[in-house]
C-alpha positions, 0 to 999 in steps of 0.5 A: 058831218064828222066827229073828233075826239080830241086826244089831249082832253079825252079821260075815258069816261066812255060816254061816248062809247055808251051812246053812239058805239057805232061812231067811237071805239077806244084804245088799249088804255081806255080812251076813244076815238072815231071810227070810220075817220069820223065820217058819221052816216045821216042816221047817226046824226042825232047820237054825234050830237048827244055824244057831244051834249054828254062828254064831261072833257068836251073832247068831242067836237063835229064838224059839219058838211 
C-alpha cells in the first residue's frame, strides 16, 4: 500500500499529520506530503485510511498493492 497527497488540493489542515505522523510531514508552508515515498508498512494500514476518511480536500489517496 501506498498513500499520496495530492499537492493541488492540500490546504494544510494537518489532519493527517495529527492521525498518522509516521506516514506524512509537511513543508516550510504547511502543507503535507508522504514520507518514505509514501510506501505505508501493514502496521500503519488502518491510520492511511483514517488520514484518508478525514482529510477535509480529499487530498489523500491509496493505492493499494
Amino acid at each position: 500500500m501506498e498513500v499520496r497527497v495530492d499537492p493541488e488540493k492540500c490546504q494544510g489542515h494537518n489532519r493527517c499529520i495529527t492521525l498518522a505522523g509516521e506516514l506524512f510531514d509537511v513543508d516550510d508552508l504547511g502543507y503535507a506530503h508522504e514520507k518514505n515515498d509514501g510506501v505505508v508498512p501493514d502496521e500503519l494500514k488502518e491510520k492511511a485510511r483514517l488520514a484518508v476518511e478525514n482529510c477535509p480536500e480529499i487530498a489523500i489517496s491509496i493505492e493499494e498493492d
